[in-house]
VOPAGU-2260 file (C-alpha; in pm, 1 decimal, decimal comma):
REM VOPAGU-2260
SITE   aa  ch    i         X         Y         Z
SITE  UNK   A    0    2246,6    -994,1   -1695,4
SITE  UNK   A    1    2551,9   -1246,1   -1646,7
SITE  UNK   A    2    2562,8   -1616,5   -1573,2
SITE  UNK   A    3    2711,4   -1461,1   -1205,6
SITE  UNK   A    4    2430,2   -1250,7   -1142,2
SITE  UNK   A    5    2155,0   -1502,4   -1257,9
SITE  UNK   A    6    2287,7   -1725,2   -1026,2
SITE  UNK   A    7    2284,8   -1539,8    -738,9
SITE  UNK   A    8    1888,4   -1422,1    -827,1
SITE  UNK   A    9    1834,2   -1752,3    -835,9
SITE  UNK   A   10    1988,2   -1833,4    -523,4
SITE  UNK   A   11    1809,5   -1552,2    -349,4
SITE  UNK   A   12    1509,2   -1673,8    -452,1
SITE  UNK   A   13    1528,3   -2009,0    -323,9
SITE  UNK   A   14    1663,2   -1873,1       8,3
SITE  UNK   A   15    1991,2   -2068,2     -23,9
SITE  UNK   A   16    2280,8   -1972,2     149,3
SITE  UNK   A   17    2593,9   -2001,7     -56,6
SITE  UNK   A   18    2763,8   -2270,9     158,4
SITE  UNK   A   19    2447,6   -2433,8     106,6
SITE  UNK   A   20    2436,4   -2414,9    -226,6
SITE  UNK   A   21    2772,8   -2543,3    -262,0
SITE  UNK   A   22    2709,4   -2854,4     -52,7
SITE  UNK   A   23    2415,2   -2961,1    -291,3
SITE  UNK   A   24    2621,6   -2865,0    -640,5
SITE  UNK   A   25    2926,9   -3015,2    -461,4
SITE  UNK   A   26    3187,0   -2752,3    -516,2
SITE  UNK   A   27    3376,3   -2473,0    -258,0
SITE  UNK   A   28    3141,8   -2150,5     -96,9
SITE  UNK   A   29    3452,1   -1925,3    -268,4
SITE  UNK   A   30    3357,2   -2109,4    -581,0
SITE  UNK   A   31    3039,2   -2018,1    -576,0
SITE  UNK   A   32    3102,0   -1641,2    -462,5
SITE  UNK   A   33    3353,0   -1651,9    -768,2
SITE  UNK   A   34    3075,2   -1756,2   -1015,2
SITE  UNK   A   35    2800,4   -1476,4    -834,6
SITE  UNK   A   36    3066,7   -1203,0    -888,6
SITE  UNK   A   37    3163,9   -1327,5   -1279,7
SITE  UNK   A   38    3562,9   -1343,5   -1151,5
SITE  UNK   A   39    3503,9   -1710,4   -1260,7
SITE  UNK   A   40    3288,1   -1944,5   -1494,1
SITE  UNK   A   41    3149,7   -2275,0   -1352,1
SITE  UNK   A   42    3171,2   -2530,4   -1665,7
SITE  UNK   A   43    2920,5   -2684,6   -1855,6
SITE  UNK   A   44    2925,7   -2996,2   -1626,0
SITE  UNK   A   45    2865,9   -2706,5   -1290,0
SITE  UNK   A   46    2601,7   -2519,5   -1480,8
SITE  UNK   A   47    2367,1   -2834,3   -1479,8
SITE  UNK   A   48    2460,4   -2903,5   -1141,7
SITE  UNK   A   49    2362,6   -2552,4   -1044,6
SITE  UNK   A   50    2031,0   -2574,8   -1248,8
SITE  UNK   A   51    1973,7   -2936,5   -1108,1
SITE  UNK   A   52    1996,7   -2780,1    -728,3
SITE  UNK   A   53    1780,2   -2411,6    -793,9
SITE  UNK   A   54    1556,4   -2630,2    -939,4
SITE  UNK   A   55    1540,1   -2446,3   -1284,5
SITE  UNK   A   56    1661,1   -2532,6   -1636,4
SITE  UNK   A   57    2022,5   -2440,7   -1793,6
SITE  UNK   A   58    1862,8   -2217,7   -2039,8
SITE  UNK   A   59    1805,8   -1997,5   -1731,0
SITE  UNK   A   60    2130,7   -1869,2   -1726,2
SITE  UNK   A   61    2114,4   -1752,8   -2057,7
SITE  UNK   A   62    1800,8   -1616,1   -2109,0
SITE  UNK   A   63    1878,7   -1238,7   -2273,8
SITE  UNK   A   64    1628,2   -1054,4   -2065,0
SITE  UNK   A   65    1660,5    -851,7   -1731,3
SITE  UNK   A   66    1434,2    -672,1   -1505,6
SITE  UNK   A   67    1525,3    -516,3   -1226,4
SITE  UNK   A   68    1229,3    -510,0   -1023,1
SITE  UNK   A   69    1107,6    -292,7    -706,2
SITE  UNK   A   70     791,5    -327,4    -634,0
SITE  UNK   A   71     580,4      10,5    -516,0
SITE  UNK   A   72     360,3    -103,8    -283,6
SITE  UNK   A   73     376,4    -405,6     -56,8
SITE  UNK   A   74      69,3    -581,1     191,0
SITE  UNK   A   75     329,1    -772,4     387,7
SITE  UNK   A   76     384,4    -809,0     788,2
SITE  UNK   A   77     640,5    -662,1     991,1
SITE  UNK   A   78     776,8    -994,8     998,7
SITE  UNK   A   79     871,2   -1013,2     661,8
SITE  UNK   A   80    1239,5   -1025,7     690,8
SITE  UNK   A   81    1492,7    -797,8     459,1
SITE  UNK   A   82    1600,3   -1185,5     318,9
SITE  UNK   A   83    1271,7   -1309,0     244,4
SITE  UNK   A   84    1192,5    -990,9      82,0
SITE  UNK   A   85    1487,8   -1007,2    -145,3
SITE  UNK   A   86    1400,7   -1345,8    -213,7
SITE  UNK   A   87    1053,3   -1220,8    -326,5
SITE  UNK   A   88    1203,1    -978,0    -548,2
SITE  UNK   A   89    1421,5   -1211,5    -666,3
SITE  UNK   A   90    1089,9   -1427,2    -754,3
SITE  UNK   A   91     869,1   -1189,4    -889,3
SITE  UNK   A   92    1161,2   -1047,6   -1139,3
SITE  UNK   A   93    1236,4   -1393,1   -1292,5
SITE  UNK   A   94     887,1   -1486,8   -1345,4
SITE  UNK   A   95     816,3   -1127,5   -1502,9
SITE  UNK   A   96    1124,4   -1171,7   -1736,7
SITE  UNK   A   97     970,7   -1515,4   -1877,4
SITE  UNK   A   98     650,0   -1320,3   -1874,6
SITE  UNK   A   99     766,2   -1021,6   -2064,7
SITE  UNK   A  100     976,2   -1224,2   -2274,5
SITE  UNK   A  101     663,9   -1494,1   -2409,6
SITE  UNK   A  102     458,2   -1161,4   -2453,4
SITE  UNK   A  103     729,0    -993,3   -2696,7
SITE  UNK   A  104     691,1   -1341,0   -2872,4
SITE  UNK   A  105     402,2   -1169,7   -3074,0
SITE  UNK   A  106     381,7    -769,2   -3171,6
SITE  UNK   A  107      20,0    -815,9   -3130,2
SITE  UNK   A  108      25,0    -885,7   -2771,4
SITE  UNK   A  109     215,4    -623,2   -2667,7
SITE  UNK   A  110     -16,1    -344,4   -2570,2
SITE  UNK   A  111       3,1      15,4   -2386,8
SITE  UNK   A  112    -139,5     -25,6   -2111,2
SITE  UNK   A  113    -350,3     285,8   -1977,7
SITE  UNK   A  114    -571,0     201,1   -1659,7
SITE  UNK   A  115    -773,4     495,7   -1554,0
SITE  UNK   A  116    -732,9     711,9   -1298,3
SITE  UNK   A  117    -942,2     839,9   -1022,9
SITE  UNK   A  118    -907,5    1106,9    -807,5
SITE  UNK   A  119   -1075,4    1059,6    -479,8
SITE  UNK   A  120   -1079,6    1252,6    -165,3
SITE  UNK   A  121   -1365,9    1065,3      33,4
SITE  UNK   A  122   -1496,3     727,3      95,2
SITE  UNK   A  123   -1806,6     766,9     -92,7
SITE  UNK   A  124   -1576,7     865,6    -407,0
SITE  UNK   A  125   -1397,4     526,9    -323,2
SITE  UNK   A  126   -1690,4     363,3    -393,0
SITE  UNK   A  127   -1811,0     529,9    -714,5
SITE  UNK   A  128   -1415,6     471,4    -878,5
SITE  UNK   A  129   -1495,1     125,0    -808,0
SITE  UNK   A  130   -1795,8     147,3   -1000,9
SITE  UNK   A  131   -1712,1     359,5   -1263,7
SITE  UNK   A  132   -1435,6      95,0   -1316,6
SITE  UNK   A  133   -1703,2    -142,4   -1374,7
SITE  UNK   A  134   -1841,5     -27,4   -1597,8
SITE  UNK   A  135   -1531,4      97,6   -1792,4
SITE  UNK   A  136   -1437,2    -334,9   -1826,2
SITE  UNK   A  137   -1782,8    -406,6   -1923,1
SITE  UNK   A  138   -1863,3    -589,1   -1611,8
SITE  UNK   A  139   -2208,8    -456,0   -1478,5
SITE  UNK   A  140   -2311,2    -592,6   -1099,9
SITE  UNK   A  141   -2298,5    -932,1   -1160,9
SITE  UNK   A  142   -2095,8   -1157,7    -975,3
SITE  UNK   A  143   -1741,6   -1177,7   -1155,8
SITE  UNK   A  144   -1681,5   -1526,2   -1169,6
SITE  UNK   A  145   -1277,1   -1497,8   -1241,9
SITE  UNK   A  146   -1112,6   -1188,9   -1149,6
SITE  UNK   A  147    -774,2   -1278,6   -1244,9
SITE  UNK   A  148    -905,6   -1351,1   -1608,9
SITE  UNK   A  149   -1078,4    -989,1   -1572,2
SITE  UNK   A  150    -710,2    -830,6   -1509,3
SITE  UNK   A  151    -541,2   -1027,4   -1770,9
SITE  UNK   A  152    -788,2    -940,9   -1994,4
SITE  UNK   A  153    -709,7    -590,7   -1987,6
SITE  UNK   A  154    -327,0    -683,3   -1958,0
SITE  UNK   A  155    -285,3    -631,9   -1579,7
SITE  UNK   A  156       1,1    -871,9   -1560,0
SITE  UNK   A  157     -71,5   -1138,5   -1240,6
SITE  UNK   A  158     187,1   -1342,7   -1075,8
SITE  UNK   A  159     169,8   -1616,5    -790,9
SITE  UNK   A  160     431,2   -1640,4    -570,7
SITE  UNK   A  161     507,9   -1917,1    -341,0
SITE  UNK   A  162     675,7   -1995,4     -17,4
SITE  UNK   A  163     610,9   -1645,5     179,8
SITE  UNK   A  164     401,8   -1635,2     455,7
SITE  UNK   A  165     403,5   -1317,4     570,8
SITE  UNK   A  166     343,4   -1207,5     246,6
SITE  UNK   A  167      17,9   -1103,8      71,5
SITE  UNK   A  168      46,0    -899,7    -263,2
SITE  UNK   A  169     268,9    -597,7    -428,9
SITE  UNK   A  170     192,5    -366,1    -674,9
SITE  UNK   A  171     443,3    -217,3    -954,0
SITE  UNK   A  172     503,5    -142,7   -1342,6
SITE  UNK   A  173     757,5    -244,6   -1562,0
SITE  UNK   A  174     796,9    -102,7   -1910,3
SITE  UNK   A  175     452,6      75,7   -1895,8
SITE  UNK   A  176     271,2    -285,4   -1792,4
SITE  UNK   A  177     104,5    -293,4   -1453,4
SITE  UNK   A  178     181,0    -607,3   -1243,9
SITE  UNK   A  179      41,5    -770,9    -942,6
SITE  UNK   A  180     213,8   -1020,4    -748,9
SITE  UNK   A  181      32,3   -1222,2    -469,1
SITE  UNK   A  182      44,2   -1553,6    -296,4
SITE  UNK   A  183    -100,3   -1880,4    -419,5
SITE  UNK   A  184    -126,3   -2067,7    -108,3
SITE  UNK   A  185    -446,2   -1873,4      26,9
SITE  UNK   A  186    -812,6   -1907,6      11,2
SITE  UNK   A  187    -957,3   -1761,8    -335,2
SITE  UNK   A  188   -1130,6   -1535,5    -142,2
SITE  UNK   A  189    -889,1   -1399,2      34,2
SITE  UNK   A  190    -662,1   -1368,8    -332,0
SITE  UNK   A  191    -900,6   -1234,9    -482,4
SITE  UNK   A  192    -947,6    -922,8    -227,8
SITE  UNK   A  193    -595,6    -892,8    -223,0
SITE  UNK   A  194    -617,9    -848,3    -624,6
SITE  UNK   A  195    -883,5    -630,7    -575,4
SITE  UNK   A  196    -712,6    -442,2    -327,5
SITE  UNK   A  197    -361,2    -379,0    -535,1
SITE  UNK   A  198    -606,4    -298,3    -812,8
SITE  UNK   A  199    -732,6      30,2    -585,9
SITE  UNK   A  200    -283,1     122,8    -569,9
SITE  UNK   A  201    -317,6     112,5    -945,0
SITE  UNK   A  202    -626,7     326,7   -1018,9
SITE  UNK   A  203    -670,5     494,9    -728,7
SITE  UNK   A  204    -511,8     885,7    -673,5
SITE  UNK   A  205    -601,4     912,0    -278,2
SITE  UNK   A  206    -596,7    1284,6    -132,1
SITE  UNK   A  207    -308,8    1294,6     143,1
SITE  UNK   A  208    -623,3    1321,6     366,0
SITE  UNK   A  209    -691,1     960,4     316,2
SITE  UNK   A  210    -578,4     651,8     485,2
SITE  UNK   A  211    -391,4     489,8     170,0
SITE  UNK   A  212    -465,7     145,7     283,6
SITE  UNK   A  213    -812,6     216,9     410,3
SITE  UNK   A  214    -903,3     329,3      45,3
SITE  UNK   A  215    -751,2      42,2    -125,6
SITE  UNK   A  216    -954,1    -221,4     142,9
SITE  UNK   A  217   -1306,8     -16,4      78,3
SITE  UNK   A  218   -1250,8       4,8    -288,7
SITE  UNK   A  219   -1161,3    -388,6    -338,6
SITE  UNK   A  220   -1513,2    -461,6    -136,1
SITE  UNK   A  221   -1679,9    -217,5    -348,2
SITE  UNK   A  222   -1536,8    -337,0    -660,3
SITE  UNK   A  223   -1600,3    -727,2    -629,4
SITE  UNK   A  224   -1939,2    -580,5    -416,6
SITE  UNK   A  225   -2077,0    -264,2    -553,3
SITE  UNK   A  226   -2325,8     -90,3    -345,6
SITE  UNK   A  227   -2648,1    -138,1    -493,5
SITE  UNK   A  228   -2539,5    -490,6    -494,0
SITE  UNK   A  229   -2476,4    -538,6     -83,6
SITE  UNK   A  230   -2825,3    -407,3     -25,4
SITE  UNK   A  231   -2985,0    -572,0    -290,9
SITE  UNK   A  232   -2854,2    -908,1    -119,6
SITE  UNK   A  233   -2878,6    -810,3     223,5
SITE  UNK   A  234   -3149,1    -494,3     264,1
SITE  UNK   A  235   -3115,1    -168,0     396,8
SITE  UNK   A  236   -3068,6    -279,5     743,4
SITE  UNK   A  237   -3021,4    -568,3     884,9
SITE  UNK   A  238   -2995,6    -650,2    1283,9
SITE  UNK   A  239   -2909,0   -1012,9    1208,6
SITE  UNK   A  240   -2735,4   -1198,4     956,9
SITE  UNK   A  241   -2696,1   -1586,6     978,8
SITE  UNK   A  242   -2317,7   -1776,3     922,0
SITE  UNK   A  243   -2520,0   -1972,9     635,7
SITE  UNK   A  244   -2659,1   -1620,4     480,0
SITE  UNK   A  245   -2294,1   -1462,7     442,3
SITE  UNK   A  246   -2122,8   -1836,3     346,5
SITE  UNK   A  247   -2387,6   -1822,7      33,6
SITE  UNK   A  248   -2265,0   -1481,9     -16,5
SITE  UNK   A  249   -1893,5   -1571,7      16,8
SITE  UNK   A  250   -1958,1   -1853,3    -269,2
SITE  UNK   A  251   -2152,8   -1619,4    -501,4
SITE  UNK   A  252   -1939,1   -1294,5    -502,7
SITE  UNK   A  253   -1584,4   -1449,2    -414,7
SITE  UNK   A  254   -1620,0   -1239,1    -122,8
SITE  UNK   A  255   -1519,6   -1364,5     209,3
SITE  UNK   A  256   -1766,1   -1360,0     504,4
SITE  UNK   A  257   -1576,7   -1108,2     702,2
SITE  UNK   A  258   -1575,1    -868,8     400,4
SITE  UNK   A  259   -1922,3    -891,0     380,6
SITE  UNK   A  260   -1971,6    -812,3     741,3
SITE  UNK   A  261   -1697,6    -491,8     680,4
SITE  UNK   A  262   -1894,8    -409,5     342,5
SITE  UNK   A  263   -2219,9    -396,0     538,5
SITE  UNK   A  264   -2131,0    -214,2     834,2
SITE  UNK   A  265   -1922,5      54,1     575,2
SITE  UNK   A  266   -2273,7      78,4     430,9
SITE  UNK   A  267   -2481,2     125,6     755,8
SITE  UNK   A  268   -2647,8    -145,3     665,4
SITE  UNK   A  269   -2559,4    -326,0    1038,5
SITE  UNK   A  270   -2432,2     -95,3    1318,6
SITE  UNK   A  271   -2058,5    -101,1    1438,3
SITE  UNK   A  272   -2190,3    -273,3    1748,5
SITE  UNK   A  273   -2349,4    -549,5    1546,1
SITE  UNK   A  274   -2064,5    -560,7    1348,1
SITE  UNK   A  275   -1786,8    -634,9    1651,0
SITE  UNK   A  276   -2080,1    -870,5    1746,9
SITE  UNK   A  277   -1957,9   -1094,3    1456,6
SITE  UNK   A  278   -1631,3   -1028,5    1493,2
SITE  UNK   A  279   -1672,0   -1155,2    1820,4
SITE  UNK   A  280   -1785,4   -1446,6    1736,6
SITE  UNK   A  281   -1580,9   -1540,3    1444,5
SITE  UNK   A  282   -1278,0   -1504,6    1684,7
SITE  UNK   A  283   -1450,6   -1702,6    1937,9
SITE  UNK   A  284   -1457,8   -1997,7    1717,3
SITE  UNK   A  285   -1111,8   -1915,2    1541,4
SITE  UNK   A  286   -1337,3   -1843,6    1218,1
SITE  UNK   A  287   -1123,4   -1547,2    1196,8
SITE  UNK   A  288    -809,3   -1799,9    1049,2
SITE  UNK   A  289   -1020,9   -2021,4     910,5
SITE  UNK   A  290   -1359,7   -1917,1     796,4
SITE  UNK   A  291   -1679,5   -2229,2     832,6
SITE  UNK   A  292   -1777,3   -2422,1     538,1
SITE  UNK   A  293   -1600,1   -2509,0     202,3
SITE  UNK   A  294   -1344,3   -2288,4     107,2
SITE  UNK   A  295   -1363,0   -2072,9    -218,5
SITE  UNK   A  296   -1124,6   -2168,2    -452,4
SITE  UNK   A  297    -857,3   -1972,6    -563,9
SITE  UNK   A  298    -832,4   -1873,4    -923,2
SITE  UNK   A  299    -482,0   -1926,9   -1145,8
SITE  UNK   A  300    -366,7   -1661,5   -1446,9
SITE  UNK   A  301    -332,0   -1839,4   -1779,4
SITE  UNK   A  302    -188,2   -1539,8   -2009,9
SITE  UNK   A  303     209,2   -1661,4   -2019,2
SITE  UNK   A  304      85,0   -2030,2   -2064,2
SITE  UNK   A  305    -182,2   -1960,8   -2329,4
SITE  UNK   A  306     151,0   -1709,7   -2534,4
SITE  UNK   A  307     391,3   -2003,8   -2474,2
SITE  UNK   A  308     203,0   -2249,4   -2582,0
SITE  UNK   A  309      76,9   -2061,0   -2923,9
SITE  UNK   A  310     441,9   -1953,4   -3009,7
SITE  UNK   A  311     555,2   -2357,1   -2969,3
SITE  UNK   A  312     262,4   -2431,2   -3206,1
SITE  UNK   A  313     361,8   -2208,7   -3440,7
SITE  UNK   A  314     692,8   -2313,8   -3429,8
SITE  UNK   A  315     808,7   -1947,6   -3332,1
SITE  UNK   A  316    1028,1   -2154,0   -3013,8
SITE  UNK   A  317    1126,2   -2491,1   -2935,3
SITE  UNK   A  318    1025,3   -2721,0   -2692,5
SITE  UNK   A  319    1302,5   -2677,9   -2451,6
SITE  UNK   A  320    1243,9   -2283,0   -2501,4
SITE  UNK   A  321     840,6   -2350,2   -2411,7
SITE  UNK   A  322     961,9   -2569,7   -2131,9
SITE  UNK   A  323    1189,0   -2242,8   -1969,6
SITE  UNK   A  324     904,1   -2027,2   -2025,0
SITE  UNK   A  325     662,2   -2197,4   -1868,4
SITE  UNK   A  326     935,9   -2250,8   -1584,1
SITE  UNK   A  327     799,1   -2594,5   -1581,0
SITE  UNK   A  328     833,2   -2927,7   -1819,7
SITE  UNK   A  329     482,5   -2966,1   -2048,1
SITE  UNK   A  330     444,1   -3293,8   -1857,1
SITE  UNK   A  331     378,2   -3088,9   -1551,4
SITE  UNK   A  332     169,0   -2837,5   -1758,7
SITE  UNK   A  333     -65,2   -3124,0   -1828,5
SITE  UNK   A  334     -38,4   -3259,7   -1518,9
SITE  UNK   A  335     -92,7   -2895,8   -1328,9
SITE  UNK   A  336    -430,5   -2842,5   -1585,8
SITE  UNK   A  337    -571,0   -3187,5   -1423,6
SITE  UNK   A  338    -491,9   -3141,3   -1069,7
SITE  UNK   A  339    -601,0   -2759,4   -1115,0
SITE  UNK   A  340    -941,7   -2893,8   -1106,1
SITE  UNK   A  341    -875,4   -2989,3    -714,6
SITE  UNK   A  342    -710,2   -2648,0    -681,8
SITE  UNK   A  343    -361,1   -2771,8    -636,5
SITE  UNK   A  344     -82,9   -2494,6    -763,8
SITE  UNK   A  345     257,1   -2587,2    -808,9
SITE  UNK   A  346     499,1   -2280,5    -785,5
SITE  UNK   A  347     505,1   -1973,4    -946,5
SITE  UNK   A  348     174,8   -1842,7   -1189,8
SITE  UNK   A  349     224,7   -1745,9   -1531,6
């Protein structure tokens, strides 16, 4: 990729116009049109400019690596507009190319990658690919405590993007690794069902007689919920079930409340009435948005951190190197681990 095209991804991704741009570096729009299409190349003295303003490091514009990126499946809103969907792109294929890039860092972390598959033509065959996928990753019905670390553990690549509201997760694969995207700025809960969910696009073959989306939403509750597990915590059936009830079980399976009133009435364990009962209320008190009681925190991936910081120990890169990989200084690494613990993330995951 050239110096003009990287600096028109990064543009894109910031959202920058290029008159806007050009105000901040302080040179002409046509200048900065002239770079994007390579019929002319800013100095040394524009380059930092440039990096100062996209926010990013010089190195950036060098790095040997490119992706091009379209992801396969998207959980976005209408109003998602055809800018702020390039600018996603645009986001999701530079973090991947650090990504890719800190993983070929070390022969033995590049893997080939091969999820299963399941064929399913019902509901009830959702649910048992969900479980069967349990128990292919060793998890059994316990509560999985960090389902990011789950994917990344069997190389599942998992980005965080930032700054996209109408924008919930993608799915795609890029030289044979699978990769999910989703946003940072959201409840854990809510990430991790949207994990969950992209996970059902990857493993999932869904008969044309199924709702695509449908199957993806029952098998994320049934993965981070199995079956036996729903009516082990809530019965068989159930005409009641208190706020406090499903706020314990929101806390213990990463879950959301909602969810668990979906999971139980997919399971018959409460009736469709009961069910719009809830929903009912939940909108009634704008739970709905914002669901009562402490929020469940959302997790962050550590793989491109934990390869970055092992090749600068080894002495395989340099600091400055680390320091574009991360897509951050080490100062703010250190700083990021601290403030992690009050579930503050700073732009995009590695």
């Amino acid at each position: 990729m050239s110096i003009g095209s990287r600096i028109r991804q990064a543009r894109k991704s910031k959202r920058m116009s290029q008159r806007t741009l050009a105000e901040i570096v302080g040179v002409s729009a046509m200048a900065i049109s002239k770079y994007e299409r390579d019929l002319m190349v800013p100095s040394s003295g524009i380059l930092l400019r440039l990096a100062g303003a996209l926010n990013l490091r010089v190195e950036y514009f060098f790095r040997p690596l490119s992706l091009k990126v379209t992801p396969q499946i998207y959980r976005k809103h209408a109003s998602l507009g055809a800018k702020q969907e390039a600018a996603l792109v645009s986001q999701i294929q530079e973090w991947l190319e650090r990504y890719l890039e800190a993983e070929s860092l070390f022969n033995d972390e590049i893997h080939a990658v091969d999820l299963p598959c399941y064929q399913v033509a019902s509901m009830n065959e959702v649910e048992r690919a969900a479980e069967s996928l349990r128990m292919e990753w060793n998890l059994g019905f316990a509560p999985i405590e960090n389902l990011i670390q789950v994917f990344e553990d069997n190389f599942i690549a998992i980005g965080l993007v930032q700054g996209f509201e109408h924008f919930d997760a993608c799915t795609l694969r890029v030289n044979g690794t699978p990769v999910i995207a989703t946003r940072h700025d959201i409840p854990g809960d809510r990430q991790r069902f949207n994990l969950a969910h992209e996970l059902g696009h990857l493993v999932l073959q869904i008969h044309m007689t199924l709702d695509q989306e449908k199957a993806a939403h029952r098998f994320a509750g049934a993965f981070l919920v199995p079956e036996k597990v729903a009516r082990r915590e809530l019965g068989s059936k159930r005409k009641k079930i208190s706020d406090n009830e499903l706020h314990l079980l929101k806390h213990k399976y990463g879950l959301s409340m909602q969810a668990w009133i979906y999971r139980a009435q997919y399971l018959g364990i409460i009736t469709q009435s009961s069910a719009r009962r809830f929903f009912h209320i939940f909108r009634k008190n704008g739970w709905h948005r914002r669901e009562p009681g402490r929020t469940y925190s959302p997790e962050k991936p550590s793989r491109l951190r934990h390869l970055v910081l092992r090749a600068l120990a080894e002495d395989i890169i340099s600091r400055s190197r680390a320091e574009d990989l991360l897509g951050e200084p080490l100062e703010a690494f250190w700083y990021g681990q601290a403030q992690g613990e009050n579930n503050v993330v700073v732009g995009i995951g590695g």
